[in-house]
C-alpha atoms as an extended CHARMM CRD file, in Angstrom:
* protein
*
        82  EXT
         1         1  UNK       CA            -96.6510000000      -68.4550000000     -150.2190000000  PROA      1               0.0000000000
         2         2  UNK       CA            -99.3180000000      -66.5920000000     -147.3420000000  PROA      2               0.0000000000
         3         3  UNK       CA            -97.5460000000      -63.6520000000     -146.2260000000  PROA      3               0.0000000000
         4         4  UNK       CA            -94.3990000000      -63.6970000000     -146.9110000000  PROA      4               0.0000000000
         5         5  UNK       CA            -94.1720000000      -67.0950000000     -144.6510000000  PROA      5               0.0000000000
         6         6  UNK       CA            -93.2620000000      -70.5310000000     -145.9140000000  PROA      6               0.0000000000
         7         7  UNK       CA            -97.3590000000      -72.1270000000     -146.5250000000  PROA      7               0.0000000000
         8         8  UNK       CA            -97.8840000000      -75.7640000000     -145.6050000000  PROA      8               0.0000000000
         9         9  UNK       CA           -100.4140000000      -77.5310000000     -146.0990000000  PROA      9               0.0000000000
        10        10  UNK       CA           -100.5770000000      -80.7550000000     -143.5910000000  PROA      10              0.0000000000
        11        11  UNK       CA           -103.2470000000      -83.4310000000     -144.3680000000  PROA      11              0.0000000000
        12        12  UNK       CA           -103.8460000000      -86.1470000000     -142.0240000000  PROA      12              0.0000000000
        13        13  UNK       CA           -107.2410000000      -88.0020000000     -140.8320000000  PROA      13              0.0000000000
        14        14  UNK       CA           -105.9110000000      -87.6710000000     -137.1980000000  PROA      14              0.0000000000
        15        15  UNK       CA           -106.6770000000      -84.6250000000     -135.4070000000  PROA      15              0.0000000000
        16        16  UNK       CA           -104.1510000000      -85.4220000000     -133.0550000000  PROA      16              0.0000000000
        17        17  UNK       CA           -101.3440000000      -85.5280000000     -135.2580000000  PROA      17              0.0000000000
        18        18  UNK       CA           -102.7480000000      -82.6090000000     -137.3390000000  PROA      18              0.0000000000
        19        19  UNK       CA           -102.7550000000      -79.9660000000     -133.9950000000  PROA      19              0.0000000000
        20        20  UNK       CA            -98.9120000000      -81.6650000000     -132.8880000000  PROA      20              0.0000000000
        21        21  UNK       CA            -97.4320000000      -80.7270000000     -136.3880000000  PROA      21              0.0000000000
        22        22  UNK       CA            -99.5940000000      -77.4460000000     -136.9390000000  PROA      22              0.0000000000
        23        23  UNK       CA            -98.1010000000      -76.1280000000     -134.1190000000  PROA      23              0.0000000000
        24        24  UNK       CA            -94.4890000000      -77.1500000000     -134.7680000000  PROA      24              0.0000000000
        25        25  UNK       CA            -94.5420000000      -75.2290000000     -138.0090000000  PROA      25              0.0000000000
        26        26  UNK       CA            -96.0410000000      -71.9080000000     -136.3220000000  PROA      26              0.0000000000
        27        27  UNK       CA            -93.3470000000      -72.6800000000     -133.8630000000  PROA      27              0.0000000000
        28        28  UNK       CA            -91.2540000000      -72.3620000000     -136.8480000000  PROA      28              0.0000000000
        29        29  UNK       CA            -92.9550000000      -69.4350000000     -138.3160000000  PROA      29              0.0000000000
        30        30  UNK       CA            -94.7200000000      -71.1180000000     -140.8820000000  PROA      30              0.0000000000
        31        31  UNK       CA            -98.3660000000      -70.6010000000     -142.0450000000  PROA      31              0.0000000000
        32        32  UNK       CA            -99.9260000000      -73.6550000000     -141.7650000000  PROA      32              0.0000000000
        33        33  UNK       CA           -103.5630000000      -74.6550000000     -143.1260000000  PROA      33              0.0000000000
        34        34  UNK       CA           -104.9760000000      -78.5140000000     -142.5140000000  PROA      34              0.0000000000
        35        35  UNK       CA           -106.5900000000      -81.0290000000     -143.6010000000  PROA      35              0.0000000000
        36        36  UNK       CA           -108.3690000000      -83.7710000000     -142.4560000000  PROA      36              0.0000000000
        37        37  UNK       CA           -109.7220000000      -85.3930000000     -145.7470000000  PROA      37              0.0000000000
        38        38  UNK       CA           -109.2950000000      -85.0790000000     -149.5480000000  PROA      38              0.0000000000
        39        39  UNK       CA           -112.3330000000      -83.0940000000     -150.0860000000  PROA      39              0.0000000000
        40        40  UNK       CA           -110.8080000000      -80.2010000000     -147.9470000000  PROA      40              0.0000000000
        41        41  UNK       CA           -107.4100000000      -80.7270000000     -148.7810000000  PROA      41              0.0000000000
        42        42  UNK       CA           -108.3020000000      -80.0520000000     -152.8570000000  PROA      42              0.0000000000
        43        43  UNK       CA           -110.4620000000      -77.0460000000     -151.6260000000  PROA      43              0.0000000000
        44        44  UNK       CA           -107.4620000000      -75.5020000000     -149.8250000000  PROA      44              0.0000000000
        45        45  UNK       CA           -105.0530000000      -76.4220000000     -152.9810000000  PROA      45              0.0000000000
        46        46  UNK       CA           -107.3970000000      -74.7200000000     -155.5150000000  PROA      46              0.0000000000
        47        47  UNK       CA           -107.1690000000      -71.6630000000     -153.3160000000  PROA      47              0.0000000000
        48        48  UNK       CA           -103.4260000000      -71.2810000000     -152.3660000000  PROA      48              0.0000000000
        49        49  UNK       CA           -100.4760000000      -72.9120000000     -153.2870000000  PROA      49              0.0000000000
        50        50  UNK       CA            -98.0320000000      -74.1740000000     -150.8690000000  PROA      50              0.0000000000
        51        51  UNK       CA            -94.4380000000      -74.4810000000     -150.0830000000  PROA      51              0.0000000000
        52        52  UNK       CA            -94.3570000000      -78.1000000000     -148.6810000000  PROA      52              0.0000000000
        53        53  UNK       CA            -97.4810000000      -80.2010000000     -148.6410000000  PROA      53              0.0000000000
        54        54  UNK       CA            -97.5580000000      -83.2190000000     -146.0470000000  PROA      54              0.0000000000
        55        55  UNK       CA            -99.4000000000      -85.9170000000     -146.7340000000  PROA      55              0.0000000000
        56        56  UNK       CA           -100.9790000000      -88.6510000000     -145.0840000000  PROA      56              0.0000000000
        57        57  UNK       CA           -100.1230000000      -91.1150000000     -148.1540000000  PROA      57              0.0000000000
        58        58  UNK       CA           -102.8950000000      -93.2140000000     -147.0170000000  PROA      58              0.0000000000
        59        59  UNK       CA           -106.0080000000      -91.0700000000     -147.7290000000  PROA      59              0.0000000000
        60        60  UNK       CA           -109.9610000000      -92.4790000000     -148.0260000000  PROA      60              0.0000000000
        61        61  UNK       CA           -111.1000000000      -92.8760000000     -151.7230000000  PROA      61              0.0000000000
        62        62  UNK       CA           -107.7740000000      -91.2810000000     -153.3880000000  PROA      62              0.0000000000
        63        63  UNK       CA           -104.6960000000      -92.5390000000     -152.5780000000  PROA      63              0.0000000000
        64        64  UNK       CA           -101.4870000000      -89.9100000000     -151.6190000000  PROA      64              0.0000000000
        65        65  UNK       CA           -100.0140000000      -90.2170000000     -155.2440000000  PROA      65              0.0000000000
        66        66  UNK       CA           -103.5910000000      -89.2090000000     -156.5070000000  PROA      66              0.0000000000
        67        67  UNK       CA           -104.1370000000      -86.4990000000     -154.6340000000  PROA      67              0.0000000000
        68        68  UNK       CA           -100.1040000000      -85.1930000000     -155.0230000000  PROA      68              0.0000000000
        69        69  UNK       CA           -100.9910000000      -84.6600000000     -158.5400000000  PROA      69              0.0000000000
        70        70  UNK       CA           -104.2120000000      -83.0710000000     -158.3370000000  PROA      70              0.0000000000
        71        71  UNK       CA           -102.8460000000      -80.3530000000     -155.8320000000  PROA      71              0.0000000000
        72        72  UNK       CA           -100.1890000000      -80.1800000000     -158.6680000000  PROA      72              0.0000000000
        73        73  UNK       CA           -102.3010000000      -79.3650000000     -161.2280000000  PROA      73              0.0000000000
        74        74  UNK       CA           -103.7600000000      -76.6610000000     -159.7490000000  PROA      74              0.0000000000
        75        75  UNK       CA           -100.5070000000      -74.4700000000     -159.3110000000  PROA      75              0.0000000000
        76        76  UNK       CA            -98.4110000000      -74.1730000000     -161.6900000000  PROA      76              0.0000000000
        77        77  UNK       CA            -95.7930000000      -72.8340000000     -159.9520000000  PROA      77              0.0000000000
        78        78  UNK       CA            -94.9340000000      -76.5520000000     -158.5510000000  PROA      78              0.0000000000
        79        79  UNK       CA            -91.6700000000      -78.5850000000     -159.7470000000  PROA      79              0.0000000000
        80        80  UNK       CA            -91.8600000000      -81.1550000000     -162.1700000000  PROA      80              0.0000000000
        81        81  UNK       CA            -90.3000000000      -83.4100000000     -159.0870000000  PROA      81              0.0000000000
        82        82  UNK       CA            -93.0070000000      -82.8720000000     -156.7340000000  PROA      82              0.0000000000
């Protein structure tokens, strides 16, 4: 969590859709960091650890799945369900 407000982490190669849902969150008083790419979305997950993570399942060189379970492994905090 980023000060005290629900974290999310949204990953999509669309800048588009990125901005759209980045600002939906804020709307909803969440602190939102994105992604555009694997490389920056495991940079971001070895440095925070989020409430909700949305990904864009179909990812360059890594697939969703693969990349789910790296951002898992680097905080522990995460549910065995994730």
């Amino acid at each position: 969590m980023i000060a005290n407000k629900t974290a999310v982490l949204y990953v999509d190669d669309n800048p588009k859709s990125r901005r759209l849902l980045a600002t939906v969150f804020r709307i909803r008083g969440c602190q939102v960091v994105t992604a555009a790419d694997r490389v920056e979305t495991l940079r971001h997950s070895r440095r925070l650890c989020f409430d909700l993570v949305l990904l864009d399942y179909h990812l360059l060189a890594l697939s969703g799945s693969e990349v789910a379970q790296k951002i898992k492994s680097f905080c522990h905090s995460y549910r065995d369900d994730f």
